[in-house]
Backbone atoms as SQL, in Angstrom:
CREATE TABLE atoms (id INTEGER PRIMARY KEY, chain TEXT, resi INTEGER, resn TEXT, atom TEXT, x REAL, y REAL, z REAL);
INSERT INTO atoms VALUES
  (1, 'A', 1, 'UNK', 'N', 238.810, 46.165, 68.496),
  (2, 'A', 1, 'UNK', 'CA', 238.894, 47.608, 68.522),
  (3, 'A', 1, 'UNK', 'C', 239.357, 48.050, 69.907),
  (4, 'A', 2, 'UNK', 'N', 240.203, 49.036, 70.000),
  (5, 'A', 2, 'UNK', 'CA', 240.832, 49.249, 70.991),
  (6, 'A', 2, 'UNK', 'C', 239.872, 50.264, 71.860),
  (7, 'A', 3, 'UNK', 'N', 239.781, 50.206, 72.939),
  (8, 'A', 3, 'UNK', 'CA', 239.162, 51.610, 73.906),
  (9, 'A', 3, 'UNK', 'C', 239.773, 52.784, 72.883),
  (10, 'A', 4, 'UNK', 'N', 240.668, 53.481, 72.530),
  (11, 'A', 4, 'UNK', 'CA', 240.773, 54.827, 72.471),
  (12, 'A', 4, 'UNK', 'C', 239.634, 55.065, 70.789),
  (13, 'A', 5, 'UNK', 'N', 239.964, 53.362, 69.902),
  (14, 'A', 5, 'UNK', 'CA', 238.568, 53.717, 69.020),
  (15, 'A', 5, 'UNK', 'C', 237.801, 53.458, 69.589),
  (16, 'A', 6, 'UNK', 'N', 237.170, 53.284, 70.243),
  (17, 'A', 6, 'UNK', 'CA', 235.933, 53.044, 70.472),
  (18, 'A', 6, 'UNK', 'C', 235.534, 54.455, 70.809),
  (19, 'A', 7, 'UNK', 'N', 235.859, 54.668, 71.458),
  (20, 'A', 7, 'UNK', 'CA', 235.909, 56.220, 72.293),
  (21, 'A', 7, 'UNK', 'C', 235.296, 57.263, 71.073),
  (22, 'A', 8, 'UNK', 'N', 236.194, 57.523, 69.821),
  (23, 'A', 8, 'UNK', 'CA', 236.186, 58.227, 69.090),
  (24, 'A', 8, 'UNK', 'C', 235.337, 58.093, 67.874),
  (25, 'A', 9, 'UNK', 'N', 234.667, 56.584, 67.426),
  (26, 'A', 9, 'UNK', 'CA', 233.741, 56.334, 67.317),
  (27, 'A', 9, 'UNK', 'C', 232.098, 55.977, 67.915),
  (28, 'A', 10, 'UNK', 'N', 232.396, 56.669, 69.429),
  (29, 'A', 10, 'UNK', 'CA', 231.217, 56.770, 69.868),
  (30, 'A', 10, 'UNK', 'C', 231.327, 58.527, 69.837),
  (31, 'A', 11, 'UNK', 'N', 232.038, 59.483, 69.639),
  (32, 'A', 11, 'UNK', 'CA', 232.171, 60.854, 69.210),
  (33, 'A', 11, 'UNK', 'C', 231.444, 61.309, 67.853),
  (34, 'A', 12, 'UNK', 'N', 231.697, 60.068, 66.990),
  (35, 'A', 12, 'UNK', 'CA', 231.558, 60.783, 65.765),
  (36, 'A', 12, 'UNK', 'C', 229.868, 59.995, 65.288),
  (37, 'A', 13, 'UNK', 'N', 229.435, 58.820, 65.938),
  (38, 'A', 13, 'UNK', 'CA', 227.754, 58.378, 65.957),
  (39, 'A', 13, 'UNK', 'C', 226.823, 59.240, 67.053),
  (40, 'A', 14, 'UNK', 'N', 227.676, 59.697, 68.158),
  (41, 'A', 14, 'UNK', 'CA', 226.341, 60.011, 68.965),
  (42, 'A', 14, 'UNK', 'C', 225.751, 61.747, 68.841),
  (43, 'A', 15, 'UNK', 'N', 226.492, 62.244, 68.132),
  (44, 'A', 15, 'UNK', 'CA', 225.502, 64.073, 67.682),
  (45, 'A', 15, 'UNK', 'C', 223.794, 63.756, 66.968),
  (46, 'A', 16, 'UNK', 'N', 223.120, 64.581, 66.899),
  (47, 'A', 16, 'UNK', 'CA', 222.271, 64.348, 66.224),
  (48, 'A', 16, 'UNK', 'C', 222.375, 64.828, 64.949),
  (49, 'A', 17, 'UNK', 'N', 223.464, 65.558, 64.553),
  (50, 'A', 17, 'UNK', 'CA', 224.062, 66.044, 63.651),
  (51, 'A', 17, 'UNK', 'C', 225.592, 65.745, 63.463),
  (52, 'A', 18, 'UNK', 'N', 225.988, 65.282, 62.572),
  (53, 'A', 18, 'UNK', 'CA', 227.399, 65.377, 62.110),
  (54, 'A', 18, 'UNK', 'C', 227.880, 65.714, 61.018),
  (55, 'A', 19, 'UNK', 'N', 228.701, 66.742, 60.885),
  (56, 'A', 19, 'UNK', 'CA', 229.087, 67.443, 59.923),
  (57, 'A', 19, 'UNK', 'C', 230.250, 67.255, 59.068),
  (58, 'A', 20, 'UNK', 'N', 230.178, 66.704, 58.287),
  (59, 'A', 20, 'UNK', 'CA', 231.613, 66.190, 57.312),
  (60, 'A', 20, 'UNK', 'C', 232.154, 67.836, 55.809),
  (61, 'A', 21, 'UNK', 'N', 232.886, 68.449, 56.441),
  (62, 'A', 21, 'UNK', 'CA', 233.382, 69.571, 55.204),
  (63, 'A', 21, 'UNK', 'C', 234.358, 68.839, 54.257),
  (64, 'A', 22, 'UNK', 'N', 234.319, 69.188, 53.439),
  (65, 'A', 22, 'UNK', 'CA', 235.453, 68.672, 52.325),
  (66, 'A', 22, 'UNK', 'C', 235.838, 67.108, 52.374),
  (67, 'A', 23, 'UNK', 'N', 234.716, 66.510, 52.198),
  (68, 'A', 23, 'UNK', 'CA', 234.843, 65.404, 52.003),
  (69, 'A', 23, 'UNK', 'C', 235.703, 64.584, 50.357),
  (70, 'A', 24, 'UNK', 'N', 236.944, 64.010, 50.641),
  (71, 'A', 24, 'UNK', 'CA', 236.986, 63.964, 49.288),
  (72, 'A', 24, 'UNK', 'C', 238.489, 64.956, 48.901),
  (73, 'A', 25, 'UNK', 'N', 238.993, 65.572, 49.733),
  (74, 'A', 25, 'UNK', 'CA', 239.509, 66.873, 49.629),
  (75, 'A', 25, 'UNK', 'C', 241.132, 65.837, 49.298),
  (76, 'A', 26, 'UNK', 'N', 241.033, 64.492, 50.340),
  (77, 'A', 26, 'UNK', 'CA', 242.187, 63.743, 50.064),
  (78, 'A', 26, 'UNK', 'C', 241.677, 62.307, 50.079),
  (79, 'A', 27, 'UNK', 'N', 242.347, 61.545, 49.375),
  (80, 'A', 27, 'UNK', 'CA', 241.986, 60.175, 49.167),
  (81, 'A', 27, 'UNK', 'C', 242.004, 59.287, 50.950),
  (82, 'A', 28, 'UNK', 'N', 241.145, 58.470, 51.089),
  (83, 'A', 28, 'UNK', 'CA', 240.894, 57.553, 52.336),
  (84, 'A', 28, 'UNK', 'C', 241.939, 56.731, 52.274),
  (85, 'A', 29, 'UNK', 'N', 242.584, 56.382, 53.039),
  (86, 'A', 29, 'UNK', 'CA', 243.301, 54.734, 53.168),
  (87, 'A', 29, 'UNK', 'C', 242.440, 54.143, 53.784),
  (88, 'A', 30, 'UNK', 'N', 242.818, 52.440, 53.303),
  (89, 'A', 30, 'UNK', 'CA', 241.973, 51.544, 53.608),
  (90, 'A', 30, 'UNK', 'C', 241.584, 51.447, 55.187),
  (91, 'A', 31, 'UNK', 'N', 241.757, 52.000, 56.440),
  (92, 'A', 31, 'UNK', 'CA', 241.168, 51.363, 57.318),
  (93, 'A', 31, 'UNK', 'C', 239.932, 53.022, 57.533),
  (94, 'A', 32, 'UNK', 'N', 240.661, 54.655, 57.107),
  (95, 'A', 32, 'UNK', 'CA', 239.522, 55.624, 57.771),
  (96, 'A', 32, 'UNK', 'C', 238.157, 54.694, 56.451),
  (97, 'A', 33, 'UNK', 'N', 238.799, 54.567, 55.532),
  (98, 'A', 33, 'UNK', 'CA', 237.653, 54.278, 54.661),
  (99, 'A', 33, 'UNK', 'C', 236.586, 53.216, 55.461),
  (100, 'A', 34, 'UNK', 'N', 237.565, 52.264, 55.967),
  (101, 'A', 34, 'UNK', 'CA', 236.365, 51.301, 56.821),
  (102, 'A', 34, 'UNK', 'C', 235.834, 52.256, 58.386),
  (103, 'A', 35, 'UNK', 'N', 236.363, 53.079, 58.778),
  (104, 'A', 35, 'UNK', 'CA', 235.575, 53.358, 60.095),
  (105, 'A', 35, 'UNK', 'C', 234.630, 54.294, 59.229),
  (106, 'A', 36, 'UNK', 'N', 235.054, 55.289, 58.390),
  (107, 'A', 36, 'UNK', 'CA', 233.909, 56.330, 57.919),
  (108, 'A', 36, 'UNK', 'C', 232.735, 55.275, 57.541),
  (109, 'A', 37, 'UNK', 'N', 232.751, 54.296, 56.890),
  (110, 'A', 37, 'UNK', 'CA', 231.868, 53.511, 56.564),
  (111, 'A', 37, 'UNK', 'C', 231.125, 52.948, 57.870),
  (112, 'A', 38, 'UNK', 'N', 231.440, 52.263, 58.805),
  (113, 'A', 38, 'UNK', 'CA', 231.297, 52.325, 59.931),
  (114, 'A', 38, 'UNK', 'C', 230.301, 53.082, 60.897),
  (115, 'A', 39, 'UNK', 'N', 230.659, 54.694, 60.671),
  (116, 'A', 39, 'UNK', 'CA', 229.869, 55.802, 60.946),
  (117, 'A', 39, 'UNK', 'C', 228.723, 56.037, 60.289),
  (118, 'A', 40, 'UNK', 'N', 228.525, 55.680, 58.923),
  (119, 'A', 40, 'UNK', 'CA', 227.363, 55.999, 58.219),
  (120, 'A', 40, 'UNK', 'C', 226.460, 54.673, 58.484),
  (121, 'A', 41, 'UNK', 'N', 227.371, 53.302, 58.813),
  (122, 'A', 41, 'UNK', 'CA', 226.122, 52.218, 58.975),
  (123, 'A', 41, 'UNK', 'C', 225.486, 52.424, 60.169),
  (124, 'A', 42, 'UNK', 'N', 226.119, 53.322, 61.376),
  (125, 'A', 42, 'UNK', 'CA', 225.898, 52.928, 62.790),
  (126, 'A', 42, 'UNK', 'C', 224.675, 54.464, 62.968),
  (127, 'A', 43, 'UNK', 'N', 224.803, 55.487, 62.349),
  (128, 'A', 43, 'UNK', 'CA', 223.943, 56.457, 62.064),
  (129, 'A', 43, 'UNK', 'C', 223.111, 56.271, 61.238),
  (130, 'A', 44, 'UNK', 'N', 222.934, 55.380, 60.830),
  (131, 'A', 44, 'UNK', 'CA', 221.896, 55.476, 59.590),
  (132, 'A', 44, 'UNK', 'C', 220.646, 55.343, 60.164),
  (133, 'A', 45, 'UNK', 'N', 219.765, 56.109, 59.811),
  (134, 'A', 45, 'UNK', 'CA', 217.972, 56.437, 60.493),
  (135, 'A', 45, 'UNK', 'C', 218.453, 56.456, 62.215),
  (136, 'A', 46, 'UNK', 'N', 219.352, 57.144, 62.608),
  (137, 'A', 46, 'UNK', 'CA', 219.777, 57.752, 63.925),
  (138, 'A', 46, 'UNK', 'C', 219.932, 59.002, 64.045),
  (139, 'A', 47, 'UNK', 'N', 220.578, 59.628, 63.215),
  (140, 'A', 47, 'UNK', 'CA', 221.381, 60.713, 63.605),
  (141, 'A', 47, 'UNK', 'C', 221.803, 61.189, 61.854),
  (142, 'A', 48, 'UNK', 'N', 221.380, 62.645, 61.562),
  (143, 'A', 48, 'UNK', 'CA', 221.205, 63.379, 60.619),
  (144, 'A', 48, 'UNK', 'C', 223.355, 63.815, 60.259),
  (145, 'A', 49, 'UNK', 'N', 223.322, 63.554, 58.626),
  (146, 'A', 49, 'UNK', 'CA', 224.912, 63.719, 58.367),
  (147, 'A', 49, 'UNK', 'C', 225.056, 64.975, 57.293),
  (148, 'A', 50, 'UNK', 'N', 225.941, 65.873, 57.416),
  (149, 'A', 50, 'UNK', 'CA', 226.167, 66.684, 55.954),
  (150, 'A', 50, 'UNK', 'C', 227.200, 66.595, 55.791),
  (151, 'A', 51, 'UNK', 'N', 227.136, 66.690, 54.045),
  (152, 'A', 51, 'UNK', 'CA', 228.550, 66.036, 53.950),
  (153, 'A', 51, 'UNK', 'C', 228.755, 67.358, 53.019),
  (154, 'A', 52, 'UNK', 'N', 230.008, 67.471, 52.816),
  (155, 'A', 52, 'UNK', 'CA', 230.408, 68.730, 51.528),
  (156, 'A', 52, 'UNK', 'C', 231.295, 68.077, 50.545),
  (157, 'A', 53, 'UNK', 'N', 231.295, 68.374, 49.434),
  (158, 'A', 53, 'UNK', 'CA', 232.418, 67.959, 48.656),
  (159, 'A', 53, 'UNK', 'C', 232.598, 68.405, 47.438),
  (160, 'A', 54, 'UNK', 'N', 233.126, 68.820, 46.619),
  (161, 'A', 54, 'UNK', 'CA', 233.855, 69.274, 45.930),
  (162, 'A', 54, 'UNK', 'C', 233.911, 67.697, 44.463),
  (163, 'A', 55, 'UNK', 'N', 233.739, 66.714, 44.731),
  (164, 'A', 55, 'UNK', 'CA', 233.951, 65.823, 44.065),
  (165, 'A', 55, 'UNK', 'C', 232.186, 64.985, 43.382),
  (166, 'A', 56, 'UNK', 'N', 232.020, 64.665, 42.415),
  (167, 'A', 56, 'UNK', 'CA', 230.576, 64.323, 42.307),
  (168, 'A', 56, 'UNK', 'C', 230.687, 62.743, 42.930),
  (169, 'A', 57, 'UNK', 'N', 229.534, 62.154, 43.144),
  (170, 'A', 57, 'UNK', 'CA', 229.202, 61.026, 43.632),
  (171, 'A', 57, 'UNK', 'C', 229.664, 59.412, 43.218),
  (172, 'A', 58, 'UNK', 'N', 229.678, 60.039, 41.315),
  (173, 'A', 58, 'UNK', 'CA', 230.871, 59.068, 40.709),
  (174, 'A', 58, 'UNK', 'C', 232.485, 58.656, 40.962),
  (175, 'A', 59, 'UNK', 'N', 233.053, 59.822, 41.677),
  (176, 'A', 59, 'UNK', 'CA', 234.442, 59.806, 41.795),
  (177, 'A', 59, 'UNK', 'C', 234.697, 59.076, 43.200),
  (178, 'A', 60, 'UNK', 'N', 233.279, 58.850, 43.911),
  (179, 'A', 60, 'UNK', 'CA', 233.236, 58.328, 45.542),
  (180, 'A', 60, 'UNK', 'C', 234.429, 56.930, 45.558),
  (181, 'A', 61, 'UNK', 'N', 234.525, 56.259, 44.985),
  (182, 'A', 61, 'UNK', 'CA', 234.771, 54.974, 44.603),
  (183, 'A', 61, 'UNK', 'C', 236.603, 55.659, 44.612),
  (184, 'A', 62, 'UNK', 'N', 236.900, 56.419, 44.004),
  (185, 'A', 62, 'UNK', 'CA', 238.479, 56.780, 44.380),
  (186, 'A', 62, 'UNK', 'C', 238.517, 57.376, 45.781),
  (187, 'A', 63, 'UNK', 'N', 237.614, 58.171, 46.035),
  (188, 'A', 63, 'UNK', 'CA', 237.982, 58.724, 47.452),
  (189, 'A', 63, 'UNK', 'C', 238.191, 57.721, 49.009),
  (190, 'A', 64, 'UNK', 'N', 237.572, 56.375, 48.339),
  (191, 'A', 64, 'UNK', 'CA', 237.649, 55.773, 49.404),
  (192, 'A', 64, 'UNK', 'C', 238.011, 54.628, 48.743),
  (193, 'A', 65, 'UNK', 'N', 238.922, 54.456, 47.930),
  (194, 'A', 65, 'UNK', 'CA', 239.940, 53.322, 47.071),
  (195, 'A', 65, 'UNK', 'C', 239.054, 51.848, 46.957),
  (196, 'A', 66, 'UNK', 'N', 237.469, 52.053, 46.649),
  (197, 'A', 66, 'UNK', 'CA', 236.546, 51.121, 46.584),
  (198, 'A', 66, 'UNK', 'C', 235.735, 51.235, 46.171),
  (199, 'A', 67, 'UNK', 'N', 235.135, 51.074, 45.347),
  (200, 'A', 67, 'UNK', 'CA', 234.109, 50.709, 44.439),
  (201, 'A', 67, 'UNK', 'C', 232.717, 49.978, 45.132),
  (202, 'A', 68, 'UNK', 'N', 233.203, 49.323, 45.914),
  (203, 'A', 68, 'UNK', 'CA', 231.830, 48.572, 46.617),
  (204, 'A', 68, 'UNK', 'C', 231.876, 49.066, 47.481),
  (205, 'A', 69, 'UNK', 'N', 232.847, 49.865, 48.197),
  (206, 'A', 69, 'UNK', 'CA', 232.524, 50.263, 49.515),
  (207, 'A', 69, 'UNK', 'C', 231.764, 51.389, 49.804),
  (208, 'A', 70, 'UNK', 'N', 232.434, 52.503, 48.367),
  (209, 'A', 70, 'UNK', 'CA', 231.763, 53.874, 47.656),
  (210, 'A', 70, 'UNK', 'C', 230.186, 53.821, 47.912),
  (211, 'A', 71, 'UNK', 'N', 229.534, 52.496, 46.840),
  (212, 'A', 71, 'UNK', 'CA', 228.473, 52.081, 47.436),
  (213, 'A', 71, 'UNK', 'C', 227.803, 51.751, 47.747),
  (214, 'A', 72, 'UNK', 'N', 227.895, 51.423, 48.917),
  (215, 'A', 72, 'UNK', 'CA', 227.356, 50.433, 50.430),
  (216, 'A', 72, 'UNK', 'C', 226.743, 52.315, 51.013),
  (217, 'A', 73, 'UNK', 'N', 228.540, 52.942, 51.336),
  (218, 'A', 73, 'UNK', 'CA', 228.236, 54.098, 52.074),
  (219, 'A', 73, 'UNK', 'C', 227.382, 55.200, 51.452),
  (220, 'A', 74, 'UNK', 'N', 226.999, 55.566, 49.729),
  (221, 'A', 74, 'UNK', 'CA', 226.198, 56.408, 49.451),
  (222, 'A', 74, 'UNK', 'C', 224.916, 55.446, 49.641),
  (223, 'A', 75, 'UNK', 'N', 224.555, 54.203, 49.633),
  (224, 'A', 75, 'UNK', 'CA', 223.380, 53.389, 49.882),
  (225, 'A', 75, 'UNK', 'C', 222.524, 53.749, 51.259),
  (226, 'A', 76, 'UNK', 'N', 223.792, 54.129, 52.126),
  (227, 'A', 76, 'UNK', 'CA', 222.742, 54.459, 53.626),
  (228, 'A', 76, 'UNK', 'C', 223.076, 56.013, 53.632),
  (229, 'A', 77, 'UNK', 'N', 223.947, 56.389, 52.676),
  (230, 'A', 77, 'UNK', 'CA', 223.984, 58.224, 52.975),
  (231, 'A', 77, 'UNK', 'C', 222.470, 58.464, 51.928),
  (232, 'A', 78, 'UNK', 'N', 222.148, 57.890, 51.077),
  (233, 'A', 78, 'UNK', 'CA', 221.265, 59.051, 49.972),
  (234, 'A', 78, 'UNK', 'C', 219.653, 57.871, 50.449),
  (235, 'A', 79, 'UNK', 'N', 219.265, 56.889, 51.244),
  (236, 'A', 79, 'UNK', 'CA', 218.106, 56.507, 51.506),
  (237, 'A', 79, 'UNK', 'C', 217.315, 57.471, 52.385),
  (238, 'A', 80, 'UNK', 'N', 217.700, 58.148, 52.827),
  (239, 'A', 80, 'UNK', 'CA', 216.444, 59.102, 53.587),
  (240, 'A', 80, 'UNK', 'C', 217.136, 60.707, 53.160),
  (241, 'A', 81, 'UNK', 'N', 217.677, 60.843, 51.726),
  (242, 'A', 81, 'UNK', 'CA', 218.419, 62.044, 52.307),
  (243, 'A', 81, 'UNK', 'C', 217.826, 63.553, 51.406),
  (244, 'A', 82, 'UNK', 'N', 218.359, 64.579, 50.944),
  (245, 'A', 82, 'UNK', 'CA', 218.602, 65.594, 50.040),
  (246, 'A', 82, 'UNK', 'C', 219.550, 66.011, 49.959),
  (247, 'A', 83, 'UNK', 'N', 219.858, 66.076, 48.237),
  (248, 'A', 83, 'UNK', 'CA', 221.094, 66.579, 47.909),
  (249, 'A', 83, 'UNK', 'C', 220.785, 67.678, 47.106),
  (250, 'A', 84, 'UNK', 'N', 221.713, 68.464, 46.897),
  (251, 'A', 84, 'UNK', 'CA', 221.990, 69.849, 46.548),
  (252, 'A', 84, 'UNK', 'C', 222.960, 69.934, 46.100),
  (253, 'A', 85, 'UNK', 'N', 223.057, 69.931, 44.935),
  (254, 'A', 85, 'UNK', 'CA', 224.718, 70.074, 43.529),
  (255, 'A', 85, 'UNK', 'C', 224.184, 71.729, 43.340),
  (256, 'A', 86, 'UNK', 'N', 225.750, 72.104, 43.400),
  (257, 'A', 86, 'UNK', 'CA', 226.293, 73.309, 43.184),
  (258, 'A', 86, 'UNK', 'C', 227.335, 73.601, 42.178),
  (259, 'A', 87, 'UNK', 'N', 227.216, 74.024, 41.168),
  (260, 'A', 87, 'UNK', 'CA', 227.645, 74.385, 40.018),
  (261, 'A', 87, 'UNK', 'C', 227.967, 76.028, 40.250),
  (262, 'A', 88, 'UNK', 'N', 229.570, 75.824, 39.853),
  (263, 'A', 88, 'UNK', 'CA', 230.042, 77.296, 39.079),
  (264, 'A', 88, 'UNK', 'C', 231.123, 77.762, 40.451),
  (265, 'A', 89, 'UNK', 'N', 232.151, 78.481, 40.632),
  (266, 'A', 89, 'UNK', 'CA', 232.601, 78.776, 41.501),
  (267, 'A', 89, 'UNK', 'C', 232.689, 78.972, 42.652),
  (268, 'A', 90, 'UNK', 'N', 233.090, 78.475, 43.870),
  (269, 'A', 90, 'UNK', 'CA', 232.755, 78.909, 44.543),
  (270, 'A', 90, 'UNK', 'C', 232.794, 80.037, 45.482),
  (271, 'A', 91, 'UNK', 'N', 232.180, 80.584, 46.501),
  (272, 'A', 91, 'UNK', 'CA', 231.891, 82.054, 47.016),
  (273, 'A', 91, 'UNK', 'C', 232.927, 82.587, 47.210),
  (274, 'A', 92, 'UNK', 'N', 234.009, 81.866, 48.128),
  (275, 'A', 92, 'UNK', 'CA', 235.149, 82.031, 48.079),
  (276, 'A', 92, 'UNK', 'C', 236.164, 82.907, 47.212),
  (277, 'A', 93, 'UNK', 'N', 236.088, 81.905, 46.172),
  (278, 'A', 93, 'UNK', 'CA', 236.808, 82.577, 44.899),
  (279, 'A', 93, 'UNK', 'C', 236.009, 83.556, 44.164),
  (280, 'A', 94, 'UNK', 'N', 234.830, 83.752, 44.171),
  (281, 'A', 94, 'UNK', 'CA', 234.262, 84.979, 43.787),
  (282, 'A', 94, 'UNK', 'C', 234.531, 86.090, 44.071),
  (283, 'A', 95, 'UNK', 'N', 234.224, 86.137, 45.351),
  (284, 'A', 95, 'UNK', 'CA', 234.711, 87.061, 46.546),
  (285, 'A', 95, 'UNK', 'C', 235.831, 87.593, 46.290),
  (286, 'A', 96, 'UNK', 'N', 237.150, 86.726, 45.933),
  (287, 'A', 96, 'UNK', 'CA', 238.267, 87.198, 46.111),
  (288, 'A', 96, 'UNK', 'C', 239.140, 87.803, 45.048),
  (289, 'A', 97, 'UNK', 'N', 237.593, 87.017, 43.608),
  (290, 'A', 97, 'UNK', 'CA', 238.127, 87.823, 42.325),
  (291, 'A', 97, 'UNK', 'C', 237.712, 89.081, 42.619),
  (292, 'A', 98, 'UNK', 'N', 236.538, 89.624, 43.235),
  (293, 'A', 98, 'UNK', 'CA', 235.413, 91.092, 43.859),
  (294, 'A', 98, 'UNK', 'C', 236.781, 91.662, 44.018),
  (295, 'A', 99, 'UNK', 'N', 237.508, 91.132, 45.159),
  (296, 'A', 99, 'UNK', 'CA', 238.573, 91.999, 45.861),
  (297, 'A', 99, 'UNK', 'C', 239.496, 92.414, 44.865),
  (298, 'A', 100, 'UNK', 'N', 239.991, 91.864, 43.702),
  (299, 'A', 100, 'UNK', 'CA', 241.359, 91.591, 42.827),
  (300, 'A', 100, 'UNK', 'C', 242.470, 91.098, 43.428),
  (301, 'A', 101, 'UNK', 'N', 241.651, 90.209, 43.802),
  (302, 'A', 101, 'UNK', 'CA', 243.013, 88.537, 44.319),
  (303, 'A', 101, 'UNK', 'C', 243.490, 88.099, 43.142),
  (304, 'A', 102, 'UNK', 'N', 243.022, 88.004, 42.119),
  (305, 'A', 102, 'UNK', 'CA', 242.944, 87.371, 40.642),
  (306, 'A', 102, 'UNK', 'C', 243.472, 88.147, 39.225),
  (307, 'A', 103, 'UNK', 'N', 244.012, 87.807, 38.254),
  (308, 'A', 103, 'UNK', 'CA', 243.816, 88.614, 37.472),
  (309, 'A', 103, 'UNK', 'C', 243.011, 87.917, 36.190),
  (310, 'A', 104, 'UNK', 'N', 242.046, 88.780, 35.661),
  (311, 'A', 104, 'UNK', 'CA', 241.880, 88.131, 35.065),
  (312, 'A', 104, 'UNK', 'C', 242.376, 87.092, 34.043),
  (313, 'A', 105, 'UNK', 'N', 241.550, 86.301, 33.329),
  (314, 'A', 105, 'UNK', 'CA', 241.853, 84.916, 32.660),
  (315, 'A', 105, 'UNK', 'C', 241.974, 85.301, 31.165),
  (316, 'A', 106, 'UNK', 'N', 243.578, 85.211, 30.505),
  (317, 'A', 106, 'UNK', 'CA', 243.577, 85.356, 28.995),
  (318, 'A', 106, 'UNK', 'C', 242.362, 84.569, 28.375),
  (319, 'A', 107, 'UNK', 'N', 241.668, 85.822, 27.238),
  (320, 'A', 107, 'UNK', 'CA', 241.438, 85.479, 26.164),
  (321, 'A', 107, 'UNK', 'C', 242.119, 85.059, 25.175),
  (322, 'A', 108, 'UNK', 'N', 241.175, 84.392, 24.158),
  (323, 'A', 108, 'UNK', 'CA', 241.865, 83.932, 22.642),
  (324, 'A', 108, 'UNK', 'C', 242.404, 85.360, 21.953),
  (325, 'A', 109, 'UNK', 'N', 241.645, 86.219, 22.072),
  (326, 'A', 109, 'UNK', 'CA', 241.781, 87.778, 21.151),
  (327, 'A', 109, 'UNK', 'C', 243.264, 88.132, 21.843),
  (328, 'A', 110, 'UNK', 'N', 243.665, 87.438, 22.724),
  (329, 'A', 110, 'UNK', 'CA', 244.550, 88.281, 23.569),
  (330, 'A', 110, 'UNK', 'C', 244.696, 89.315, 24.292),
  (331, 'A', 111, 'UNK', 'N', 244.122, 89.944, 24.706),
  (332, 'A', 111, 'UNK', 'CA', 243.174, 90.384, 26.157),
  (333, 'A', 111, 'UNK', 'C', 244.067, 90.656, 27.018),
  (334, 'A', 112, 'UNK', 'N', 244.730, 90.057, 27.577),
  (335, 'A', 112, 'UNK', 'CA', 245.867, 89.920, 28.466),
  (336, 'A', 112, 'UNK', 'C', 247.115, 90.546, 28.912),
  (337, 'A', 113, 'UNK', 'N', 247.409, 90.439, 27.158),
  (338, 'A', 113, 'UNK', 'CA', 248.812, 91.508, 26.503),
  (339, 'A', 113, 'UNK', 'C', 248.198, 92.643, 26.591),
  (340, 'A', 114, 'UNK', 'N', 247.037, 93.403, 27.021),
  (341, 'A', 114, 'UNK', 'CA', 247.177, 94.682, 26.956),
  (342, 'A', 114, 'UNK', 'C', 246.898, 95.580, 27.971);
């Protein structure tokens, strides 16, 4: 491992918090998949992680083009953890239907046409 990783993996283990948004948002290639993995073995019962995602826990295994690797890393993410599934739109897009960002969504009756 070169100094400039090392560097940037001592950035992303030493918070007492680290915050992962949209996890999942794009598929891993094989080597972030091995440092993210990396990060969760070297934090694990160290340093507190949140992760966000948009994808359920089954699909982990595409996001990081591995199946065993998927999980190894939910093995040390969900042993000390809480999770919180969120169902139904999110605030975002609520919000922005509130505003009329959106129009509404045809019905079968046809709704739409009028």
């Amino acid at each position: 491992m070169t100094n400039t990783i090392k560097q940037k993996m001592k950035m992303f283990i030493k918070p007492d918090l680290l915050i992962n948004d949209e996890l999942g948002y794009r598929k891993m290639d094989e080597t972030a998949a091995y440092f993210f993995f990396q990060i969760v073995s070297e934090r694990y019962e160290r340093g507190s992680i949140l992760l966000m995602s948009n994808k359920t826990i089954g699909a982990w295994g595409d996001i990081f083009g591995d199946t065993v690797l998927a999980t190894a890393i939910l093995d040390g993410l969900l042993h000390h953890s809480s999770t919180v599934n969120i169902k139904g739109e999110s605030y975002r897009i609520k919000e922005k239907k509130k505003a009329g960002f959106f129009r509404p969504e045809p019905t079968d009756e046809g709704e739409a046409d009028r």
